[in-house]
mmCIF entry with sequence, helices, sheets and N, C-alpha, C, O atoms, coordinates in Angstrom:
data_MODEL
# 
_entry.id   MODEL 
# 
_entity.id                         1 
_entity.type                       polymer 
_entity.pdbx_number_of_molecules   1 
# 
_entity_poly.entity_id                      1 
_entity_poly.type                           'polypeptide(L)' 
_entity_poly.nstd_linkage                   no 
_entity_poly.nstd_monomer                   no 
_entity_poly.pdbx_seq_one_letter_code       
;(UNK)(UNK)(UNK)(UNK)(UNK)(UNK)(UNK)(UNK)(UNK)(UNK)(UNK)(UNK)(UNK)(UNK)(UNK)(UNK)
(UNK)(UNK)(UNK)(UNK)(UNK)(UNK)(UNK)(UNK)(UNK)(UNK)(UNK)(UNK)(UNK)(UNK)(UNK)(UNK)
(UNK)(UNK)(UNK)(UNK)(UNK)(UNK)(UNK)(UNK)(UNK)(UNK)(UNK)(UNK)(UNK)(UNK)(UNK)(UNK)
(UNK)(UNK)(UNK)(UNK)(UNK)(UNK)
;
_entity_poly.pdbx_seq_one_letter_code_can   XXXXXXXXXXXXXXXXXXXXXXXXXXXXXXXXXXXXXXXXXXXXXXXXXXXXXX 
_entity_poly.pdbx_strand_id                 A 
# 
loop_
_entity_poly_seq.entity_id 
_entity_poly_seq.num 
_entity_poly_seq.mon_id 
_entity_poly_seq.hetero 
1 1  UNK n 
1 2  UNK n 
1 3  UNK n 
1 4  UNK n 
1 5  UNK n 
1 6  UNK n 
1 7  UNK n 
1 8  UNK n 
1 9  UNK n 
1 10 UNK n 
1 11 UNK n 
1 12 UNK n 
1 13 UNK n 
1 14 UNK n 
1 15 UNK n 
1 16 UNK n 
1 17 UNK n 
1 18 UNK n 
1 19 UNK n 
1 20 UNK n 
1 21 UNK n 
1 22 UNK n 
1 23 UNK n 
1 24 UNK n 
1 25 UNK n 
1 26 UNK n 
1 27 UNK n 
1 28 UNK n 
1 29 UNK n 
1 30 UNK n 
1 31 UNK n 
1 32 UNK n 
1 33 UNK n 
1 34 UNK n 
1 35 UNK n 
1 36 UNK n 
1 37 UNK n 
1 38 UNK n 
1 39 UNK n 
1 40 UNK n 
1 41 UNK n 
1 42 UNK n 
1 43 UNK n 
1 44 UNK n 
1 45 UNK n 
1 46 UNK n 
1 47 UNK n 
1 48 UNK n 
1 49 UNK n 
1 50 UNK n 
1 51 UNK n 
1 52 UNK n 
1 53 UNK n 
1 54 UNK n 
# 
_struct_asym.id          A 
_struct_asym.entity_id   1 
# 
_struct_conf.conf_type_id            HELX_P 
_struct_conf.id                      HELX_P1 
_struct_conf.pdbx_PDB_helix_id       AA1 
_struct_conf.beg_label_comp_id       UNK 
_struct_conf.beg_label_asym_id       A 
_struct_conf.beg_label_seq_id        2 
_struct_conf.pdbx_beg_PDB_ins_code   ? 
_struct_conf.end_label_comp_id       UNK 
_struct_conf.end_label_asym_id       A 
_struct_conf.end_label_seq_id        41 
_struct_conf.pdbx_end_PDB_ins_code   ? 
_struct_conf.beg_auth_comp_id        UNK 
_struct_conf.beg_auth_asym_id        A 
_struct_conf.beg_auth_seq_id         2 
_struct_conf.end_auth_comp_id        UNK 
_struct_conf.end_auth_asym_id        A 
_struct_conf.end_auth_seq_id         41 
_struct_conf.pdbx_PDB_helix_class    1 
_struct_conf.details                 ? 
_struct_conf.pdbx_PDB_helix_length   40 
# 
_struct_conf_type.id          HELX_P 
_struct_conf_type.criteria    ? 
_struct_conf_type.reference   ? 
# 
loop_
_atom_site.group_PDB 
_atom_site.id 
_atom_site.type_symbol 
_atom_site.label_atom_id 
_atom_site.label_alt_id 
_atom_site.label_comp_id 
_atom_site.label_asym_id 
_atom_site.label_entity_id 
_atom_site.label_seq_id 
_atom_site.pdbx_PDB_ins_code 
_atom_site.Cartn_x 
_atom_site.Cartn_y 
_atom_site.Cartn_z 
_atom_site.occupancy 
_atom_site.B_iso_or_equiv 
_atom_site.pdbx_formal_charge 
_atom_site.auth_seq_id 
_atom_site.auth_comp_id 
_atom_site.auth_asym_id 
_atom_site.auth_atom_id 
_atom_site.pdbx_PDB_model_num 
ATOM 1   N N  . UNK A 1 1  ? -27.500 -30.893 11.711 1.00 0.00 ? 1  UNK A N  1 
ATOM 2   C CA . UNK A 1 1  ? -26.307 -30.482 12.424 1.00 0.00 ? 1  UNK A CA 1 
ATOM 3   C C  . UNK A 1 1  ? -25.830 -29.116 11.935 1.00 0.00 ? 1  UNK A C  1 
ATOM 4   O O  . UNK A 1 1  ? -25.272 -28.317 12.687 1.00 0.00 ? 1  UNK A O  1 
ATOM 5   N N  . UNK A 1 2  ? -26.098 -28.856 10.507 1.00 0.00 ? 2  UNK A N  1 
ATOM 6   C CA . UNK A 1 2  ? -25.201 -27.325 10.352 1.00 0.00 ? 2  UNK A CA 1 
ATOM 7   C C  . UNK A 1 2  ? -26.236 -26.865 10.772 1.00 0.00 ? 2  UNK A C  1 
ATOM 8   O O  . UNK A 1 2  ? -25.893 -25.768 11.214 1.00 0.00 ? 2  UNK A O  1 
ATOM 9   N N  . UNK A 1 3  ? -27.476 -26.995 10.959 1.00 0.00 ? 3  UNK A N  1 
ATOM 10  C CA . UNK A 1 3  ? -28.585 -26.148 11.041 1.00 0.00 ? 3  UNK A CA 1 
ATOM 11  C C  . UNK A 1 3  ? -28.154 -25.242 12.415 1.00 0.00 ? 3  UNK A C  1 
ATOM 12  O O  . UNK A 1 3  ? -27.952 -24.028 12.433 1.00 0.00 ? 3  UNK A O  1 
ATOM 13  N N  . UNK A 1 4  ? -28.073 -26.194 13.567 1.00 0.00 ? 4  UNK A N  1 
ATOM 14  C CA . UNK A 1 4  ? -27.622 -25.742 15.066 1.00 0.00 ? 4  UNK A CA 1 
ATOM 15  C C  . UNK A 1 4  ? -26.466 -25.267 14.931 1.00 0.00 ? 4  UNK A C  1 
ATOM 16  O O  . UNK A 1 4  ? -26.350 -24.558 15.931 1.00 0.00 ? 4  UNK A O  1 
ATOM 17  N N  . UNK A 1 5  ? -24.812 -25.130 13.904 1.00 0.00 ? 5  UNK A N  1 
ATOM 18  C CA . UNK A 1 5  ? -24.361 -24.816 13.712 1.00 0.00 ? 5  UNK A CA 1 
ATOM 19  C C  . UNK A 1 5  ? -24.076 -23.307 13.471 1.00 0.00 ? 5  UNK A C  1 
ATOM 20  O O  . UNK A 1 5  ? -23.090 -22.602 13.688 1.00 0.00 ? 5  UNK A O  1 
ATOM 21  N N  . UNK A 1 6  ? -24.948 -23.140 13.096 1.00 0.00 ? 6  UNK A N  1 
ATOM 22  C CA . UNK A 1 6  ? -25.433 -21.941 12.514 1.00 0.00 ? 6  UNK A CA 1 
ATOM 23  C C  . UNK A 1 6  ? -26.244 -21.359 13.154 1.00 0.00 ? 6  UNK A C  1 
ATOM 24  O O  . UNK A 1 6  ? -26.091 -20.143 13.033 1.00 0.00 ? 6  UNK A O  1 
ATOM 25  N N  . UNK A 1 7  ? -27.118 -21.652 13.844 1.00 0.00 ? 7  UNK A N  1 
ATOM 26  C CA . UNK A 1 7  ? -27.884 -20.913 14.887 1.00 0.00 ? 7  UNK A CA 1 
ATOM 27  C C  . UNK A 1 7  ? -26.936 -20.511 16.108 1.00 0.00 ? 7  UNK A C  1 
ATOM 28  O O  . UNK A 1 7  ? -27.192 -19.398 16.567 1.00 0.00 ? 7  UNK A O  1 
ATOM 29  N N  . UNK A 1 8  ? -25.787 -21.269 16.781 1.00 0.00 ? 8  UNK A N  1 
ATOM 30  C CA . UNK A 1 8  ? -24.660 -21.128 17.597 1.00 0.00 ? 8  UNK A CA 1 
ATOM 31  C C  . UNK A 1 8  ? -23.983 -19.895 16.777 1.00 0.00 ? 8  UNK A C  1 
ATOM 32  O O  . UNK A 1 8  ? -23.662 -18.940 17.485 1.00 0.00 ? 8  UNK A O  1 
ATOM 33  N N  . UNK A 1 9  ? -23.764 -19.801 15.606 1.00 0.00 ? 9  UNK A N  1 
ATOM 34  C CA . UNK A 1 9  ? -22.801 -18.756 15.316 1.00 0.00 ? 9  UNK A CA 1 
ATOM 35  C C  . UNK A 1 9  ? -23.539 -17.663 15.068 1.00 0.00 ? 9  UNK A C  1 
ATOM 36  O O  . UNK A 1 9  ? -23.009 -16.557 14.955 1.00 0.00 ? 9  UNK A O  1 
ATOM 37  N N  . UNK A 1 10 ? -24.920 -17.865 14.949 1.00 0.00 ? 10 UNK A N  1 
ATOM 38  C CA . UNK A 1 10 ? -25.845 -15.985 14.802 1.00 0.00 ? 10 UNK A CA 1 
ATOM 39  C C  . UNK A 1 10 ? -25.671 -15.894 16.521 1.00 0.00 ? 10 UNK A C  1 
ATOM 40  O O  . UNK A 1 10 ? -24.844 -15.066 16.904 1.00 0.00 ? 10 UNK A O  1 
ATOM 41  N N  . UNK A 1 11 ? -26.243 -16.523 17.359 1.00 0.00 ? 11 UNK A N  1 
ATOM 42  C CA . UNK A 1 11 ? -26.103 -16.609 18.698 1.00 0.00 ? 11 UNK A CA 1 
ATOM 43  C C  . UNK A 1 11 ? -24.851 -15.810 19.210 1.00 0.00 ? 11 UNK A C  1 
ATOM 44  O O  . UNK A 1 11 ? -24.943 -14.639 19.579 1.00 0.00 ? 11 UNK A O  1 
ATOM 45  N N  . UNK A 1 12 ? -23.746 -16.474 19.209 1.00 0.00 ? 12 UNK A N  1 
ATOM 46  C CA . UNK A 1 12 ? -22.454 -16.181 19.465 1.00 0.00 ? 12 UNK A CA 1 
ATOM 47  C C  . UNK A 1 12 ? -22.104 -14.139 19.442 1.00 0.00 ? 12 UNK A C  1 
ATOM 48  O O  . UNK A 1 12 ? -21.627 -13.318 20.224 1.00 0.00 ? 12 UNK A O  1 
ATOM 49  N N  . UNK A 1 13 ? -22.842 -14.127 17.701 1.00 0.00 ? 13 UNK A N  1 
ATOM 50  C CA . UNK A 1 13 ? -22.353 -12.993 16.918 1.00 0.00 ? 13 UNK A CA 1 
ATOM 51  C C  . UNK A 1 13 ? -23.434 -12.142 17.558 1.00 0.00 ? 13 UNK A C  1 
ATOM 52  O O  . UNK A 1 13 ? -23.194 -10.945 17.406 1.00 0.00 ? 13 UNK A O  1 
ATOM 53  N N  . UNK A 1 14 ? -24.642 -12.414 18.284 1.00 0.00 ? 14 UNK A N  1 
ATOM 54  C CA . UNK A 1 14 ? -25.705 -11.591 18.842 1.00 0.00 ? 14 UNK A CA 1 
ATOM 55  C C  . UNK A 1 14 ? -25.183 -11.327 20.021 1.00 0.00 ? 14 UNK A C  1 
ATOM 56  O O  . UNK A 1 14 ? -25.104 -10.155 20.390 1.00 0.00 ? 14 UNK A O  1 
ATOM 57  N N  . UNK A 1 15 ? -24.791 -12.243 20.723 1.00 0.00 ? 15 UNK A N  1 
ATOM 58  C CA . UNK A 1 15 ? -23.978 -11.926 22.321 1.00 0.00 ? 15 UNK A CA 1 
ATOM 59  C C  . UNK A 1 15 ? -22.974 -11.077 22.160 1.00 0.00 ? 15 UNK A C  1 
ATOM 60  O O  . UNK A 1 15 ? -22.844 -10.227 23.040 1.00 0.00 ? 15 UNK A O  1 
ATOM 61  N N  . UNK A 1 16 ? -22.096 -11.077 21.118 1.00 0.00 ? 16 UNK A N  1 
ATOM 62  C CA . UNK A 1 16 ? -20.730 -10.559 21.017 1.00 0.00 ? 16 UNK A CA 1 
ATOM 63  C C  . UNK A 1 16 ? -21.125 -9.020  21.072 1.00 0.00 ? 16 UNK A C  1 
ATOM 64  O O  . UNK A 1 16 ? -20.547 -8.303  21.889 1.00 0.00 ? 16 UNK A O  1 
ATOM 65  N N  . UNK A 1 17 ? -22.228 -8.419  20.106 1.00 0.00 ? 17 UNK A N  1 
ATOM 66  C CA . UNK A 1 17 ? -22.929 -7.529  19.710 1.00 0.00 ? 17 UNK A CA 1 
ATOM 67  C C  . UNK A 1 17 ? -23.440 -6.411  20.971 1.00 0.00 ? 17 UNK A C  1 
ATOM 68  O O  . UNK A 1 17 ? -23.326 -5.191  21.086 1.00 0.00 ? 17 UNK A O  1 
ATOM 69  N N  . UNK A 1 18 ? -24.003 -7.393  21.761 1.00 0.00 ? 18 UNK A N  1 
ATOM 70  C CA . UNK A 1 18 ? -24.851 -6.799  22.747 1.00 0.00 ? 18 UNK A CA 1 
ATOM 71  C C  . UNK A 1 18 ? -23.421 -6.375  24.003 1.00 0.00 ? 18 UNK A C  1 
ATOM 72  O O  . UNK A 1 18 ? -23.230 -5.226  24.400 1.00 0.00 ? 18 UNK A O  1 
ATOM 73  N N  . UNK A 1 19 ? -22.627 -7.514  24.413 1.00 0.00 ? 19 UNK A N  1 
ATOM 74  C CA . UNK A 1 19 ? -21.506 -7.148  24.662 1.00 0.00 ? 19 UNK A CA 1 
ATOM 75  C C  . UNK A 1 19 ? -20.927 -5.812  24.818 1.00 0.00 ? 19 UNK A C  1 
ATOM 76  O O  . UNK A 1 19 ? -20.975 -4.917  25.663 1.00 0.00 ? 19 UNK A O  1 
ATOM 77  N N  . UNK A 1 20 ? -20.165 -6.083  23.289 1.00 0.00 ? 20 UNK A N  1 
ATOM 78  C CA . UNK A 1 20 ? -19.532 -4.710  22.861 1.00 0.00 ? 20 UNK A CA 1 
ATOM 79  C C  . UNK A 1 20 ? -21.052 -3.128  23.226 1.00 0.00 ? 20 UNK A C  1 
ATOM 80  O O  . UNK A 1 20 ? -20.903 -1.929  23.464 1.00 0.00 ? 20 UNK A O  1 
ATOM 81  N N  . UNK A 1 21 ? -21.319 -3.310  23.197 1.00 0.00 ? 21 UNK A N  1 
ATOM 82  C CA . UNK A 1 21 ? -22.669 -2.254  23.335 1.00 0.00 ? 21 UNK A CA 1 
ATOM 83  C C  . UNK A 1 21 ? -22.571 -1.841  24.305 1.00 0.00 ? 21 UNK A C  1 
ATOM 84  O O  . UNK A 1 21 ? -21.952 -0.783  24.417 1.00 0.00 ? 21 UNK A O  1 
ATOM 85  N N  . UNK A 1 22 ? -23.129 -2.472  25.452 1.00 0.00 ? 22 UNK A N  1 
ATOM 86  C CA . UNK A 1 22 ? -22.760 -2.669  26.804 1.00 0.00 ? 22 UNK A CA 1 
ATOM 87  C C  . UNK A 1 22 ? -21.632 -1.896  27.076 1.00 0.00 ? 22 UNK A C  1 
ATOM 88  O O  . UNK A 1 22 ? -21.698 -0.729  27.461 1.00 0.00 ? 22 UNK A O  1 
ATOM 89  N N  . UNK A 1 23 ? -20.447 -2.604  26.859 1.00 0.00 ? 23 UNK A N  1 
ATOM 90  C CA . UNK A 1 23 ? -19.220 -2.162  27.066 1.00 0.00 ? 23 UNK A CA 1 
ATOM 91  C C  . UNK A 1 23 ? -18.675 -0.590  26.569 1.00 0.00 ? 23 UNK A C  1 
ATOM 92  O O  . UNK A 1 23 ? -17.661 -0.033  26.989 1.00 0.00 ? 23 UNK A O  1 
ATOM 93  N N  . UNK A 1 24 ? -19.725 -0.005  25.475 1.00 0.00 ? 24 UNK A N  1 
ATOM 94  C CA . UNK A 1 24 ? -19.409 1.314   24.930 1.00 0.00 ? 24 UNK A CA 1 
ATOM 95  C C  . UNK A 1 24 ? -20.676 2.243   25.855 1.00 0.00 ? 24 UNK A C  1 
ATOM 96  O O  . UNK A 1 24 ? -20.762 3.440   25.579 1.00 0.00 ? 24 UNK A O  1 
ATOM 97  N N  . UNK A 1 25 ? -21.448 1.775   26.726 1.00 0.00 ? 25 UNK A N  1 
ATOM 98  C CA . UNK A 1 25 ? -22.122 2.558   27.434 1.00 0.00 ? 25 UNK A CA 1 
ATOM 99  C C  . UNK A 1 25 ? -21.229 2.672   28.667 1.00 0.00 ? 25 UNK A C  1 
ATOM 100 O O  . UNK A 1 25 ? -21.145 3.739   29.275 1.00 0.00 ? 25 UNK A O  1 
ATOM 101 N N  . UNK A 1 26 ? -20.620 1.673   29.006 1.00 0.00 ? 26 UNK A N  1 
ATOM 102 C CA . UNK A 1 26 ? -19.906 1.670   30.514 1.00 0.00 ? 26 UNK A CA 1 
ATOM 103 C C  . UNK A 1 26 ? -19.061 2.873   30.158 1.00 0.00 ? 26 UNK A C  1 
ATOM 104 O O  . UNK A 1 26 ? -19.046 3.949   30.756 1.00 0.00 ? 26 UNK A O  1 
ATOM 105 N N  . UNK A 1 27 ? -18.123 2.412   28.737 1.00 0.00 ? 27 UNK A N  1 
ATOM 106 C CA . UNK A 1 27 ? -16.912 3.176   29.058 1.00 0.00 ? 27 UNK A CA 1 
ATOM 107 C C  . UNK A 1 27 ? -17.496 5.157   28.868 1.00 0.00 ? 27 UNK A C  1 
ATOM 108 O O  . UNK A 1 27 ? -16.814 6.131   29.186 1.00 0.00 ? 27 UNK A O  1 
ATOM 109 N N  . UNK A 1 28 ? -18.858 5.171   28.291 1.00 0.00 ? 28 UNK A N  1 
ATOM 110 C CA . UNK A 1 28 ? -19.502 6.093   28.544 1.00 0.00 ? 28 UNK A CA 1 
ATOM 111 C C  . UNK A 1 28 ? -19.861 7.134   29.727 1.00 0.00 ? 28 UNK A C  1 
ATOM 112 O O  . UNK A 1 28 ? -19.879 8.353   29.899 1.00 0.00 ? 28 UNK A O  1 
ATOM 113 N N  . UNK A 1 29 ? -20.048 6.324   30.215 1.00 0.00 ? 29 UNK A N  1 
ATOM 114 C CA . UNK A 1 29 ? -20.614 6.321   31.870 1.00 0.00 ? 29 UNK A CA 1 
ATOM 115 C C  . UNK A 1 29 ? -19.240 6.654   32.630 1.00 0.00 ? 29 UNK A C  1 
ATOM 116 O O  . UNK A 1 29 ? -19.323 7.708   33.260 1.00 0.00 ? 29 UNK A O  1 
ATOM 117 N N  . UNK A 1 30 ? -18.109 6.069   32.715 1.00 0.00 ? 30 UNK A N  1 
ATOM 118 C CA . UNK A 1 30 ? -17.168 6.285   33.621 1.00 0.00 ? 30 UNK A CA 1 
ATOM 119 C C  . UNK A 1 30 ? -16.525 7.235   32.091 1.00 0.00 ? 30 UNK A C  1 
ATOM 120 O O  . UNK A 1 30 ? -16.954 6.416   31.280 1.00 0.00 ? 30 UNK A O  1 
ATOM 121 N N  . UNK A 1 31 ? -16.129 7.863   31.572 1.00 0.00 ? 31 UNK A N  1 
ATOM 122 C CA . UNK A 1 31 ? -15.844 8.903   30.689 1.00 0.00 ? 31 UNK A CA 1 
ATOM 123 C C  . UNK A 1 31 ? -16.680 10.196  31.982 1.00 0.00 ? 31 UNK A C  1 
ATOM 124 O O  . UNK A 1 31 ? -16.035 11.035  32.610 1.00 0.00 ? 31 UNK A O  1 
ATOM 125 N N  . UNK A 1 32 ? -17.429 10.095  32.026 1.00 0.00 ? 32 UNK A N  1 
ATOM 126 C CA . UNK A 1 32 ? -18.553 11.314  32.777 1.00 0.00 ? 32 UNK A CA 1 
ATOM 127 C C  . UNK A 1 32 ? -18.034 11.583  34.056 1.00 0.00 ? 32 UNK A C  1 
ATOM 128 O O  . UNK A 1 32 ? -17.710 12.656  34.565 1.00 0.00 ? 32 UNK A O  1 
ATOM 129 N N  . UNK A 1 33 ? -18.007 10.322  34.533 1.00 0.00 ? 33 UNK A N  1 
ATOM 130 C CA . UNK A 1 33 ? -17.715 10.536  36.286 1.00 0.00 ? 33 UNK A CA 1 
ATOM 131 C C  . UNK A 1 33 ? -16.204 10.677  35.706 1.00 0.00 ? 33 UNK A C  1 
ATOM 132 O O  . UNK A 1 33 ? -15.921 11.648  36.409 1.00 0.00 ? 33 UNK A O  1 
ATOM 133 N N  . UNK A 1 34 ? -15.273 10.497  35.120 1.00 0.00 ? 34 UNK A N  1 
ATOM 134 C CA . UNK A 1 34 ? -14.067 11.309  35.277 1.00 0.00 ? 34 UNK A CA 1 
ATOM 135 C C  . UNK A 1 34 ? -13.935 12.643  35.025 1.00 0.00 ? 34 UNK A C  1 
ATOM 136 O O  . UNK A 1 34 ? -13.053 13.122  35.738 1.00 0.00 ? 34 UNK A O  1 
ATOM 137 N N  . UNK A 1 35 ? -14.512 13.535  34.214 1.00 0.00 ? 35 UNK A N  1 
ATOM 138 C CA . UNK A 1 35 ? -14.763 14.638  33.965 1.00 0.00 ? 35 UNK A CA 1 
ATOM 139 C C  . UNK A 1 35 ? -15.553 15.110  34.789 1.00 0.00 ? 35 UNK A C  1 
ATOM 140 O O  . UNK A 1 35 ? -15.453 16.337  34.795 1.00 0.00 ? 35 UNK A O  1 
ATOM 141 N N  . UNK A 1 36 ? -16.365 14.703  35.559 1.00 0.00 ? 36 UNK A N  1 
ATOM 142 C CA . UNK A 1 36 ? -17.128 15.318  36.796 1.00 0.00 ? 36 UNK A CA 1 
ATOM 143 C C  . UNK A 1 36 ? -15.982 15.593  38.046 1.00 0.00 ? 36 UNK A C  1 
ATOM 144 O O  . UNK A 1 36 ? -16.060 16.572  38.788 1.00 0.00 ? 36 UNK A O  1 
ATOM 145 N N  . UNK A 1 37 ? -15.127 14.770  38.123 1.00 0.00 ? 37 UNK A N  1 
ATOM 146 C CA . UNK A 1 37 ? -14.115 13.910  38.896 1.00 0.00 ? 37 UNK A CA 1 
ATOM 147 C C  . UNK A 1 37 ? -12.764 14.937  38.676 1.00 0.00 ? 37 UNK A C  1 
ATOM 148 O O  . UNK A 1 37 ? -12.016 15.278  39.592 1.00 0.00 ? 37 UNK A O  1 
ATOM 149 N N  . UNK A 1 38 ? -12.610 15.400  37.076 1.00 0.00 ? 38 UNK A N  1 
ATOM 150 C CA . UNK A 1 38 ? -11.322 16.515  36.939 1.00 0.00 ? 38 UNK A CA 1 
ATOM 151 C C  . UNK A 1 38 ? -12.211 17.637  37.177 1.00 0.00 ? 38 UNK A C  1 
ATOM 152 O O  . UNK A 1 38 ? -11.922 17.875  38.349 1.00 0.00 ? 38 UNK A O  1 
ATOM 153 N N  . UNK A 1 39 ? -12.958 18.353  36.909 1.00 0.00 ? 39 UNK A N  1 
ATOM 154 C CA . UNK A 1 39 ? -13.837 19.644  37.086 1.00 0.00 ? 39 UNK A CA 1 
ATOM 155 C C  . UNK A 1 39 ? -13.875 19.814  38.835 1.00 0.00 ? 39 UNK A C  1 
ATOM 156 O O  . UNK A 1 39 ? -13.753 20.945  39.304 1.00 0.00 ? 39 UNK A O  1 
ATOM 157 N N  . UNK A 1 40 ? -14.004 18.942  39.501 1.00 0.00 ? 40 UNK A N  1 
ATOM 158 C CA . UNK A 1 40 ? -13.948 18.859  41.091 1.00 0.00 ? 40 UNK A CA 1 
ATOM 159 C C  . UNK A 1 40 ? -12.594 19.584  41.515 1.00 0.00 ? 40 UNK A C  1 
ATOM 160 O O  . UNK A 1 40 ? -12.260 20.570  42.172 1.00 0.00 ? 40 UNK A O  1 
ATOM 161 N N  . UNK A 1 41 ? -12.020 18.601  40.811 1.00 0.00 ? 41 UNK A N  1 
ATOM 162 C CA . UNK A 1 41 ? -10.758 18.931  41.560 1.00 0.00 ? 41 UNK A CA 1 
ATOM 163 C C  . UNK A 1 41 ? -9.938  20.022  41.216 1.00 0.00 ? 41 UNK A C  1 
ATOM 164 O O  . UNK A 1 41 ? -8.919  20.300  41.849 1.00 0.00 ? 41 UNK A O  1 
ATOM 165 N N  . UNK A 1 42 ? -10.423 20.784  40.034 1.00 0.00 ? 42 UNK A N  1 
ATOM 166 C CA . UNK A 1 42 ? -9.577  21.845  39.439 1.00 0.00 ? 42 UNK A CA 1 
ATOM 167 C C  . UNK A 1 42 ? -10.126 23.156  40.583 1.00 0.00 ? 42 UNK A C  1 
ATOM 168 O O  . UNK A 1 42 ? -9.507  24.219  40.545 1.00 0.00 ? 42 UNK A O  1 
ATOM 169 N N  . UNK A 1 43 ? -10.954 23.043  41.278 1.00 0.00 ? 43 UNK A N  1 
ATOM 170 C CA . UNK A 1 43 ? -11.350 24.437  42.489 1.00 0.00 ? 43 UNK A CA 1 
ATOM 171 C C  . UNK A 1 43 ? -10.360 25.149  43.174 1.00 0.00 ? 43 UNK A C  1 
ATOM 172 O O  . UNK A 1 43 ? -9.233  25.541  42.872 1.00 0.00 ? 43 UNK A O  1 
ATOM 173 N N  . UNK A 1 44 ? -11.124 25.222  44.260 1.00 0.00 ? 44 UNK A N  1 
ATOM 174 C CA . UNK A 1 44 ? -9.990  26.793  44.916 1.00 0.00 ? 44 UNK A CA 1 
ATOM 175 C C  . UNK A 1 44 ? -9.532  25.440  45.432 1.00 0.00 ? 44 UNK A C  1 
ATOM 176 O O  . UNK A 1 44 ? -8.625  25.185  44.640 1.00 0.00 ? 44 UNK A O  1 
ATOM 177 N N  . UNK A 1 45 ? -9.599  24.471  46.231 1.00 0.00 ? 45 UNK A N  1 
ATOM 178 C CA . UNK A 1 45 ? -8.500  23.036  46.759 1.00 0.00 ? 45 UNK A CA 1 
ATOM 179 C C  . UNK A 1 45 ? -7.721  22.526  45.571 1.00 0.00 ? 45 UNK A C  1 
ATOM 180 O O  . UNK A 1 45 ? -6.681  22.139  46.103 1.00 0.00 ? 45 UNK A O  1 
ATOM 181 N N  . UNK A 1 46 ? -7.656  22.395  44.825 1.00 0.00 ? 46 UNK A N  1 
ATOM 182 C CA . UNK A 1 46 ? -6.805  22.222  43.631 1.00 0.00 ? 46 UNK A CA 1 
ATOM 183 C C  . UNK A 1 46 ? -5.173  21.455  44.324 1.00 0.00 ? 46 UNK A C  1 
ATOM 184 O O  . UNK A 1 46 ? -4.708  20.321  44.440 1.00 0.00 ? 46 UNK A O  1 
ATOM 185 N N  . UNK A 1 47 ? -4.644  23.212  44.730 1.00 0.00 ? 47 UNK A N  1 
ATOM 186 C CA . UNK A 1 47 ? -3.291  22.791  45.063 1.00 0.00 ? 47 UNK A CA 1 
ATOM 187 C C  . UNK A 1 47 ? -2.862  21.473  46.443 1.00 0.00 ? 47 UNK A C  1 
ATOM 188 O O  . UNK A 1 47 ? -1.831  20.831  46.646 1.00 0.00 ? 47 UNK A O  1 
ATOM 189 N N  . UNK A 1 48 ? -4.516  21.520  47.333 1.00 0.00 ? 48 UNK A N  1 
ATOM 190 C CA . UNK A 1 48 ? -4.313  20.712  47.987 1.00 0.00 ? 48 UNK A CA 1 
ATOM 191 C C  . UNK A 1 48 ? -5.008  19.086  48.152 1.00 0.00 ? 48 UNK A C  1 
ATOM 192 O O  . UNK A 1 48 ? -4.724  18.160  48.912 1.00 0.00 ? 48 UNK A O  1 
ATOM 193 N N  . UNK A 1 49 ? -5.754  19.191  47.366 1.00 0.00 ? 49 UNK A N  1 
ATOM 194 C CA . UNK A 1 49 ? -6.665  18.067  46.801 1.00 0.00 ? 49 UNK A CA 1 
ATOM 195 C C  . UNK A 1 49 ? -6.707  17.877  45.437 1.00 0.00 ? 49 UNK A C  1 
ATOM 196 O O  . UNK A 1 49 ? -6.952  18.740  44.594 1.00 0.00 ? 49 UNK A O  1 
ATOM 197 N N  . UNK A 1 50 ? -6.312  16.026  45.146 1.00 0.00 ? 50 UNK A N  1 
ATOM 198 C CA . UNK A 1 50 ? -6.357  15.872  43.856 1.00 0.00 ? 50 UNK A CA 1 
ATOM 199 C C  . UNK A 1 50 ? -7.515  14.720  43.695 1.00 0.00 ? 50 UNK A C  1 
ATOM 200 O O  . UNK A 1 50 ? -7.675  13.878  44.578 1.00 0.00 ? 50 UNK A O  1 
ATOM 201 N N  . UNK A 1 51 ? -8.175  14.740  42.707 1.00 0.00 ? 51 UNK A N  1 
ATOM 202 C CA . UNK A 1 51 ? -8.985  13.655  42.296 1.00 0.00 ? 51 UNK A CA 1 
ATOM 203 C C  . UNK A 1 51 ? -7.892  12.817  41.873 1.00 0.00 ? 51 UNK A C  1 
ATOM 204 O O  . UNK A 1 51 ? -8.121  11.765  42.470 1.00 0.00 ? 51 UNK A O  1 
ATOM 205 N N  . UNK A 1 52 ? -6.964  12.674  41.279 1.00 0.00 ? 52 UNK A N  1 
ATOM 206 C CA . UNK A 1 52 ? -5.970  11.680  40.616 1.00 0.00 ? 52 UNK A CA 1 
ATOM 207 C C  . UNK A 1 52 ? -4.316  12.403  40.841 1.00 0.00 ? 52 UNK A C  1 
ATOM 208 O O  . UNK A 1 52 ? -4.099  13.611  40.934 1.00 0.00 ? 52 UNK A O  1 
ATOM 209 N N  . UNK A 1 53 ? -3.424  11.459  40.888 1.00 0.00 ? 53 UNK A N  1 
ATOM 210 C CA . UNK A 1 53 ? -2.430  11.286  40.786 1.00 0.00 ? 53 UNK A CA 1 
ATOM 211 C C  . UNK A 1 53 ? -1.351  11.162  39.873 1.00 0.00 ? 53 UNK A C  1 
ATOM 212 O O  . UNK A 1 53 ? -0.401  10.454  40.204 1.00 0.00 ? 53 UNK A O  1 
ATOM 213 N N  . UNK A 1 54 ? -1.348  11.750  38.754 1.00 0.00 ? 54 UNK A N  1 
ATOM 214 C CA . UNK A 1 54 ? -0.437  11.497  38.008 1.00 0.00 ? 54 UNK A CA 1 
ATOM 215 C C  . UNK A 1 54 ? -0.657  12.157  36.970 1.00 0.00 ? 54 UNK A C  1 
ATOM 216 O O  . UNK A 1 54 ? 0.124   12.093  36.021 1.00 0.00 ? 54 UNK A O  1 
# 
């Protein structure tokens, strides 16, 4: 029983791992397309087109 115990918690801590990973490529990825996204919009349309609001 601790044996599977313990295989559940390397498990757990391997998913959690890969997860977070994952999750630091996404926020990677959309980091880019927003800066692609402000660089757009700073052009000669600027004053009349915004990529964002606020």
């Amino acid at each position: 029983m601790l044996l599977l115990l313990a295989l559940l918690l390397v498990l757990i801590v391997a998913g959690v791992g890969f997860a977070v990973h994952l999750l630091w490529i996404v926020a990677l990825i959309l980091l880019a397309v927003w800066l692609v996204g402000a660089a757009i919009g700073r052009g000669s349309t600027s004053g009349r087109h915004r990529f964002f609001r606020w």
